[in-house]
Structure formats: C-alpha cells, structure tokens
C-alpha positions in Angstrom: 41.6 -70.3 31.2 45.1 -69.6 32.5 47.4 -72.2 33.2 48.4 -72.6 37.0 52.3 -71.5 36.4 50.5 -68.7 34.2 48.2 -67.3 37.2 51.7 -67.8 39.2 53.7 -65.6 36.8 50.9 -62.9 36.7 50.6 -62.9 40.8 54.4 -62.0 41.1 54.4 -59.5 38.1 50.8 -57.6 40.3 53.3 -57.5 43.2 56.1 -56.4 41.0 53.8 -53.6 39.3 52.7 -52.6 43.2 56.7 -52.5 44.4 57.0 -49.4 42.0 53.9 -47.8 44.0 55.6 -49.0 47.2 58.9 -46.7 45.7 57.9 -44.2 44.5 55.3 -42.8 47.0 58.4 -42.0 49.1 59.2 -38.9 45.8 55.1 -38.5 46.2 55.1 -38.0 49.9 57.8 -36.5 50.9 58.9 -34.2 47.9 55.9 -33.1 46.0 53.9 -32.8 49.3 55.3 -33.0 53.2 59.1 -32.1 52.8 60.5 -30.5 50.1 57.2 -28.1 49.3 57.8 -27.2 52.5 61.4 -26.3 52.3 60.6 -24.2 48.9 58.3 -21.9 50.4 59.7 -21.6 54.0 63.1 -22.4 53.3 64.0 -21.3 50.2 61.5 -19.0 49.9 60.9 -17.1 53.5 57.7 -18.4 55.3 56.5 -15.0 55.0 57.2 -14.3 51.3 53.8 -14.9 49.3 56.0 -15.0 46.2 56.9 -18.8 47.4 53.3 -20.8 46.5 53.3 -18.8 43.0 56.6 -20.3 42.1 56.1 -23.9 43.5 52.9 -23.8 41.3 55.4 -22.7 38.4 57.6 -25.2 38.8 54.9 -27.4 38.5 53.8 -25.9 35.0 57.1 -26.5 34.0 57.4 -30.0 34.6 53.4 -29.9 33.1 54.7 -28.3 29.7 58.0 -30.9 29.5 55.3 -33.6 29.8 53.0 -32.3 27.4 55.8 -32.2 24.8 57.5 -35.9 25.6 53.8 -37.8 26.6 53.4 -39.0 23.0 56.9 -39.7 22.2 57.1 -41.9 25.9 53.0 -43.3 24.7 55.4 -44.4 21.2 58.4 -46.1 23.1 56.4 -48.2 25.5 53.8 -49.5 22.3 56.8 -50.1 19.8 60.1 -50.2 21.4 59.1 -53.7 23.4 61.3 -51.8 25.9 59.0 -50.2 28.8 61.5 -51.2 31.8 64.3 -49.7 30.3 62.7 -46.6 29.6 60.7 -46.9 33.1 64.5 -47.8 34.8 66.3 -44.4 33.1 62.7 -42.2 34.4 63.6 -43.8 38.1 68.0 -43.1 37.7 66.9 -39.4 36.5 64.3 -39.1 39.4 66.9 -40.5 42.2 69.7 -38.4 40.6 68.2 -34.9 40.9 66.0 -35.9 44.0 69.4 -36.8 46.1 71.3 -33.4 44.5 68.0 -31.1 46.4 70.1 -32.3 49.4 72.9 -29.3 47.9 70.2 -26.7 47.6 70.3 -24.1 50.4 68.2 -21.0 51.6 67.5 -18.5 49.0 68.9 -21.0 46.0 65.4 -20.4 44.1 66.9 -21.1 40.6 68.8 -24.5 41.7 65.8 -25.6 43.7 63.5 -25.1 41.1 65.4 -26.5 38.3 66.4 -30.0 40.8 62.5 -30.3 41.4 61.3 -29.8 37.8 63.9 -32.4 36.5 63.0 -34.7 39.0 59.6 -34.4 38.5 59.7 -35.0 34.6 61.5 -38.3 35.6 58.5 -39.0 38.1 55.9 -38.5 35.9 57.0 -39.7 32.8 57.8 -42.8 34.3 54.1 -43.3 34.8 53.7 -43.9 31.0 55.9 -46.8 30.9 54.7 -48.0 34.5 50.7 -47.4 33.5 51.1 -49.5 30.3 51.7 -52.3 32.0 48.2 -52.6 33.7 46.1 -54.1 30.5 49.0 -56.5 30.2 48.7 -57.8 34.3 44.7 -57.6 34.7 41.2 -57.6 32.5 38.3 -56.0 33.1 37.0 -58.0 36.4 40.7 -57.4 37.9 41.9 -53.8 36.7 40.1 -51.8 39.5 41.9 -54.2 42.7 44.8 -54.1 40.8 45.5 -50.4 39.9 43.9 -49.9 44.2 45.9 -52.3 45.5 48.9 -50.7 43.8 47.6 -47.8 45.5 47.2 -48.5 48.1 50.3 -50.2 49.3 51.9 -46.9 47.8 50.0 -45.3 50.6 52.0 -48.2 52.5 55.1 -47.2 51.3 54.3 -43.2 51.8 53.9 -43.9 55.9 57.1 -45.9 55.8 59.3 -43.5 54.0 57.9 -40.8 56.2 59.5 -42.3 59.3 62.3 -42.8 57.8 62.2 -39.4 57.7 61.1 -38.5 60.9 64.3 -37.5 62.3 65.2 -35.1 59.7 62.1 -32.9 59.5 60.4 -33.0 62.8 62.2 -30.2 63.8 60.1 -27.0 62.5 62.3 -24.9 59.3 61.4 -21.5 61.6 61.7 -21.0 65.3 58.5 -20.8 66.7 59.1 -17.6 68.9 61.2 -15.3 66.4 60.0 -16.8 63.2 63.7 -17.1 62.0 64.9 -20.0 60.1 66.4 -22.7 62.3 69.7 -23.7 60.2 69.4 -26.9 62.4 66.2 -27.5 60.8 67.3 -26.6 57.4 71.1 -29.3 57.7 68.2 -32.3 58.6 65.9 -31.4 55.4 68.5 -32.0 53.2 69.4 -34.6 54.6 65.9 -36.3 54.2 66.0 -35.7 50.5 68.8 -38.2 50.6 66.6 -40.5 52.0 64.3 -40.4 49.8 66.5 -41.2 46.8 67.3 -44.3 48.1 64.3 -45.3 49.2 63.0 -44.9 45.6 66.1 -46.7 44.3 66.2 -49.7 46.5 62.2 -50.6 46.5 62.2 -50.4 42.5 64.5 -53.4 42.5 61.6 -55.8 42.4 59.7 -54.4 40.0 62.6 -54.7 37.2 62.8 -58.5 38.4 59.3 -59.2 38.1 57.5 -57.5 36.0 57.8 -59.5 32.3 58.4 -57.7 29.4 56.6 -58.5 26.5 58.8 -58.1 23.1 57.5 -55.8 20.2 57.4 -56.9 16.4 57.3 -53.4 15.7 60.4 -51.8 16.7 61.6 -48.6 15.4 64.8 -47.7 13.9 65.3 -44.4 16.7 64.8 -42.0 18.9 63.3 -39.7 15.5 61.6 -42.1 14.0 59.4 -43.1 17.6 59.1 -39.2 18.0 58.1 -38.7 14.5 55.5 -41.8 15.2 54.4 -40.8 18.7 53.3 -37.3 17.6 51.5 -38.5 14.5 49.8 -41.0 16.1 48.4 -38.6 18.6 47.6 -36.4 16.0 45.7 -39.2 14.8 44.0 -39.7 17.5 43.4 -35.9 17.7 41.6 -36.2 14.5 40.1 -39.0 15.0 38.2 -38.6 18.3 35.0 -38.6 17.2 35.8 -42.6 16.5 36.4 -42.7 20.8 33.9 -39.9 21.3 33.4 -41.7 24.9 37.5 -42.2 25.2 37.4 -38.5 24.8 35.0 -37.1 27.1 36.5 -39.3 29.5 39.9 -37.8 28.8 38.3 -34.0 28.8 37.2 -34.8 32.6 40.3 -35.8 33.1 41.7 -32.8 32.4 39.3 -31.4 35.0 39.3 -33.6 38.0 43.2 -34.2 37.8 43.5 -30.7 37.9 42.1 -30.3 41.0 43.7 -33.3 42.8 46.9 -32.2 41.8 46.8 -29.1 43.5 45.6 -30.5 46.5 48.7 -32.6 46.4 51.4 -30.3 45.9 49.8 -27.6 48.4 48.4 -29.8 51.0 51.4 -29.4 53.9 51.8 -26.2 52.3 48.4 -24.9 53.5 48.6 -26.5 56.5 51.8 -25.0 57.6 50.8 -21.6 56.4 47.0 -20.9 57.1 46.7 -23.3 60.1 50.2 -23.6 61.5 50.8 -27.2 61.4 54.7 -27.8 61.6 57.4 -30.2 62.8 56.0 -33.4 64.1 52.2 -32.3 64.1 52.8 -32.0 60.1 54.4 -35.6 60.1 51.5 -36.6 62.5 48.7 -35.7 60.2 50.2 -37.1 57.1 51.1 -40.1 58.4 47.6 -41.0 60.1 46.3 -39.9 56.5 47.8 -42.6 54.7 46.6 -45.0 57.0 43.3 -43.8 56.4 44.2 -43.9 52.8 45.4 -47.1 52.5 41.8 -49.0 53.4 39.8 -46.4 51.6 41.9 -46.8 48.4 41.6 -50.7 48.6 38.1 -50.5 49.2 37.4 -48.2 46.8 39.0 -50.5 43.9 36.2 -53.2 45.6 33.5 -51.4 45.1 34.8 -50.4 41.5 34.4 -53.8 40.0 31.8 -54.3 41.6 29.2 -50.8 40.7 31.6 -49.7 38.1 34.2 -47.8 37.6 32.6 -44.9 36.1 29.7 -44.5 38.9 33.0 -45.5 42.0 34.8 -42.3 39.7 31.7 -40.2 40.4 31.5 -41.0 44.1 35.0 -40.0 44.9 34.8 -37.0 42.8 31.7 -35.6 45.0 34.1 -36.0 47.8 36.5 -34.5 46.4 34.2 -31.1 45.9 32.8 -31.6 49.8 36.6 -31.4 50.6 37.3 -28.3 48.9 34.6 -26.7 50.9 35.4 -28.0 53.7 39.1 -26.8 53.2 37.9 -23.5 51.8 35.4 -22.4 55.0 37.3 -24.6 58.3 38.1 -22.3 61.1 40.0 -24.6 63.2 42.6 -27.5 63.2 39.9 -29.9 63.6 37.9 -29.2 60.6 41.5 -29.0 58.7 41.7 -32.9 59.9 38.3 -33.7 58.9 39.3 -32.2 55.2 43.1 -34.1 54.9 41.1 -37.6 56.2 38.7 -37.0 53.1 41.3 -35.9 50.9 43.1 -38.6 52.1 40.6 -41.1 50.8 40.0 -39.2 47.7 43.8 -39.1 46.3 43.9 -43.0 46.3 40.4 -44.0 45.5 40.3 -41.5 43.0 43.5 -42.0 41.3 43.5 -45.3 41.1 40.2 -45.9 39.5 40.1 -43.5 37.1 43.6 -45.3 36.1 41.4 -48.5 35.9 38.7 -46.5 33.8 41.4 -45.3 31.4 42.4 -48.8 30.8 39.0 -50.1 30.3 38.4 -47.1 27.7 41.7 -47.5 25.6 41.6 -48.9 22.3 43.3 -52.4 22.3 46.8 -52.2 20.8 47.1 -48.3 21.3 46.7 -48.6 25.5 50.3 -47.1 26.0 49.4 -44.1 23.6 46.1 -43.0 25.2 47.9 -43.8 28.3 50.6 -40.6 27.1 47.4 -39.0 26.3 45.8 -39.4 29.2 49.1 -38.3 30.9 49.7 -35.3 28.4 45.5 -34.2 29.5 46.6 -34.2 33.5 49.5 -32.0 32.6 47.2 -29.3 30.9 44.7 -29.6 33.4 47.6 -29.4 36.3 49.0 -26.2 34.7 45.6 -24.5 34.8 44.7 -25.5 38.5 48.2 -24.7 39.0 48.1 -21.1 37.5 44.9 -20.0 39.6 45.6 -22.0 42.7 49.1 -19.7 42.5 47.6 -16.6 41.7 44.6 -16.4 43.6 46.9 -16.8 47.1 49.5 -14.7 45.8 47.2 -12.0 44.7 45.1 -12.1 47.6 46.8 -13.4 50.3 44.3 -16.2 50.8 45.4 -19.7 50.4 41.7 -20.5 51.6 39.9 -18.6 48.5 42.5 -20.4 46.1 41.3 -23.4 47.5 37.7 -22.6 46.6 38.5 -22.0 43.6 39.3 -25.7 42.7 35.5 -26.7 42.8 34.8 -25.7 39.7 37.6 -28.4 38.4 35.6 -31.6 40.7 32.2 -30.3 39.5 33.1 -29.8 35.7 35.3 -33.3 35.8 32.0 -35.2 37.4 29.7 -33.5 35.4 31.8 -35.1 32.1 32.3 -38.5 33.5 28.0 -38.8 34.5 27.9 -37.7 30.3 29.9 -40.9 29.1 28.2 -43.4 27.5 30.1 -46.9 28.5 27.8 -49.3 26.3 29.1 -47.1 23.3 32.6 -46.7 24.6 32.5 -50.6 24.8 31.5 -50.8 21.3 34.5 -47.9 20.0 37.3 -49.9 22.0 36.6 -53.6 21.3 39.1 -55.2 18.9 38.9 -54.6 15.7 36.1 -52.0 16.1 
C-alpha cells in the first residue's frame, strides 16, 4: 500500500501528466484540424484547387516517415537516458518554434508552409514517446484507463479554450462568400492565430515539467550513437522476437489499422466540412467547439467503462462507432447529418485514443514500456501514411472528398476485427515480469 505523501505525489504528477494534454490540444485543434488545414488548402492552396488535400495528406506522410525513422531511437532515450522531460521539453521548444514561424507563411508559400507544419508536427508527435512513457509509471492496471481519459479529456478542455482564444482571428471566412476571392483580412488574422497557439502550448506545459517526477536510469548511455545504435536493435529485437508478444503484436497490427483511420478523420475533418458542406468562419468554430464539449464527457466516460468491461471490449465499442461514422460521413446530404457524424466522431477521437493508449500500456512488457511505446508510435505512422495516401488520392482523383471518406472503413473494420482476435489471458501471461 502507498504511503499517504506517496498517493499525494502521484495525484499532482496525474495532473501534471494531464497539463501536457491541456497544452498541447491547442497544436491538435487548431493546427492539425480547424485552422491551419484550413489555411493550407484555401489559403495557401486556392479553395478551388483539388491539388491542396493531396499535399496536406503529404505533409502528413512526411512527418509519418521522420517518425518512423526516430520512434525507436526516442523508445531508447526515454528507457535509458533517465531523461524523458528533457527530451519531452526540446519536442515542445521545436513544436512552439515552427508553429509561431506559420504566422510568416503567406498565400501561395506551399514549400514554407509545408516544411513549418511537417517540422512542427515531428516535434508534436515525437513528443508523445517521452509523454506516453510516463503512464505505467503514474497508474496500474485498475487506474490506467481514467488516467490516460481523463488526460483526454481535459485536452478536449484545453482544445475549446484555445479555440476561443482564437475566435477573433479566424471567424472571419479565408474567401468572400459572394466572389469566392480570398479575403486578405481573413488571411492577416490566421496568422495571427498561429501565434496564439504557440503560446498557448508554451505556457500550459509549465506544470507538467514541475510535476511530473522523473525517475533516474542506471542504464545510461554514453550518446546520441550509442542510444540510436540501441533503439534500433532493440526494435529489431522485438521484430524478431514477436512471436514471444504474439498478443502485443496483433494488438500493434490493429493499431496500424484503426489509427489510420482516426488520423485522417483528424487532419481532414474542417477540411471536409468547409469544402463538401460549406461550413466556414464562425459556423466552423461553432461546430468544433460544441464537439469537444461533447467529447470531453464521452472521453471520460469511456475511460469508466474501460476499467470497468475492459479495455479491449471499451476499444471494440468505439471502433464500431468509428465505422457507423464513416458511413454516416460518406452518404449525409445535409448539414445536419454532417453534425450527427462530427458529434460521433467527436466521441470517438477521445474514447478511442485514449483507451487504446491504456491497452498499449497494459500489453507492454515491463521494463521495455517506453520502447513498445516508439513502436506503437512508429505502427500509427505507417498506418497514417496509408490512410493518408488513399484518403489524398481518392479526392484528388475523383473530386469526391465523400468517396475518400468511405474509403476509411476498411481501416475501423480490419483494426476491430484484430483487436476481437487478441487473446488477453495469454498477453497477460507474455508481459508479466520476468516472463
């Protein structure tokens, strides 16, 4: 049993480890989905250029296939460097850096908007590495699912705030409603909100690097090529070893799947609703803003009923959502059933998310949690770059952002399908201590 000052020390480290949610939902929100994907494609892009969703989905390989190459060498640094908040704090100076400088990037600067966002992206996402391996250390297995949801869910929290901070700087549609040209007006307060958002990230981080305890590492490395020599052997240990984790690993496979298919959803989401339903300006802020207050409960809840059916059968749950969302998405004729499809997907980007970060810790061997964590990291990037790739190519080829959204069933069915297959009183068995 924990001492009292124990439980006290862990209490303020969970709302440490939830601050960086809080933070960094603000890059989440209002860069990867409301803003700044909005601004590529209508902006920098013209609204009426298809070219603009294939490159945002390119830009998001890129930043895929940086992660795929750094995952195990990150996985490596947080295990042996006993350093994880120092590598977490230079992921969040990179992030803010190139996530202020998209304040510079103007109409038609395709090449300087693309490299900005893929740079700050790879800070984003690696950081989750270093911020991920921290979960096994705060929680066990009756507290991982609130945890991880709660963390969630007060990112959702932190999502709705940052967005009105924003509100002033892109209500105002990027094109003028009655001549379709683009409203330099419009354009001065995007960049401006980019700004925002780098502070935003910057100051709610603070708590996180006060609070959340470090635990030192008796098995420090000598440098950067001696961790990158260890990270990639040790996956390539774990490549050849899977059949050891065989339950780890179909886990990780669905992964590869269901992420896939959320990420898309995140990235195009104000995209498609600006473009194929004509949701702009406030209406845009509007619907994303009453989505994370929708999301917020159903991610908390969902990290409720978690612990308490499981987190595999919770996992399944969200992911039929997920599919009944991409239909939904794929066939609505009106703004209404658009709603009905962002309020499920709304419930499905926390829930989901969260748990199957839960799972992932309740699957990883002990002692190696912050490399299957890059693993698990390095299998969303493949998967992203697929769903990526046809999401980009099926609306660019045919003009149809609604068919490229049918086409990301396939990635929800195929990921449920593989997490029904896993066998937990086995995966139990691979992952206990010295198994």
């Amino acid at each position: 049993m924990n001492a009292p000052g124990t439980k006290r020390l862990l209490r303020k480290e969970v709302l440490g480890w939830c601050a960086f949610d809080f933070a960094n939902s603000s890059y989440t929100t209002l860069i990867t989905t409301v803003a700044f994907s909005v601004y590529f494609t209508n902006a920098v892009f013209a609204k009426s250029d298809p070219r603009g969703d294939l490159y945002w989905g390119l830009a998001g390989i890129a930043v895929n296939v940086a992660l795929i190459l750094t995952s195990p060498v990150m996985g490596a640094l947080a295990d042996y460097s006993g350093r994880k908040k120092r590598f977490l704090a230079a992921t969040v100076l990179q992030t803010v850096v190139a996530t202020a400088l998209l304040a510079t990037v103007g109409p038609g600067d395709v090449f300087w908007a693309f490299v900005l966002y893929v740079v700050a992206s790879i800070g984003f996402e690696g950081g989750y590495v270093f911020y991920n391996a921290f979960l096994p250390e705060i929680s066990d297995d009756s507290t991982a699912g609130k945890i991880s949801a709660l963390a969630w869910g007060t990112g959702f929290l932190g999502g709705l705030i940052s967005l009105l901070a924003c509100l002033w700087f892109i209500a105002r549609p990027l094109t003028d409603p009655s001549t379709g040209a683009l409203d330099l007006t419009a354009v001065a307060r995007f960049r401006g909100a980019f700004l925002v958002v780098a502070a935003f990230f910057a100051l709610f981080s603070i708590p996180t690097f006060l609070w959340l305890r470090e635990r030192p590492s008796d098995r420090a490395l000598s440098g950067i090529g001696e961790y990158a020599s260890v990270g990639f052997r040790r996956v390539g240990e774990t490549l050849r070893h899977l059949r050891d984790y065989r339950e780890t690993a179909k886990y990780i496979l669905a992964y590869v799947f269901f992420f896939g298919g959320v990420n898309v959803v995140i990235r195009f989401s104000a995209i498609f609703a600006s473009k194929s339903f004509g949701i702009e300006g406030i209406w845009l802020l509007v619907l994303f803003m009453s989505t994370n207050l929708i999301a917020f409960p159903g991610t908390v809840t969902a990290g409720w009923i978690a612990d308490r059916i499981g987190a595999r059968r919770a996992l399944a749950l969200t992911l039929v959502l997920w599919t009944g969302v991409a239909l939904i998405g794929a066939f609505a004729k009106g703004i209404p059933m658009f709603c009905l499809m962002a309020a499920g997907a709304a419930i499905g980007m926390g829930s989901t998310q969260s748990i199957a970060r839960a799972y992932m810790a309740r699957l990883s061997p002990r002692e190696r949690e912050s490399e299957f964590f890059g693993f698990y990291v390095l299998a969303g990037q493949v998967g992203s770059i697929v769903a990526f790739l046809v999401f980009g190519l099926v609306s660019s080829g045919s003009g149809s952002q609604r068919l490229a959204v049918l086409w990301t069933v396939p990635f929800f069915v195929i990921g449920l399908l593989l997490v029904l297959w896993i066998d937990e009183a086995r995966a139990r068995r691979d992952t206990a201590p010295g198994a």
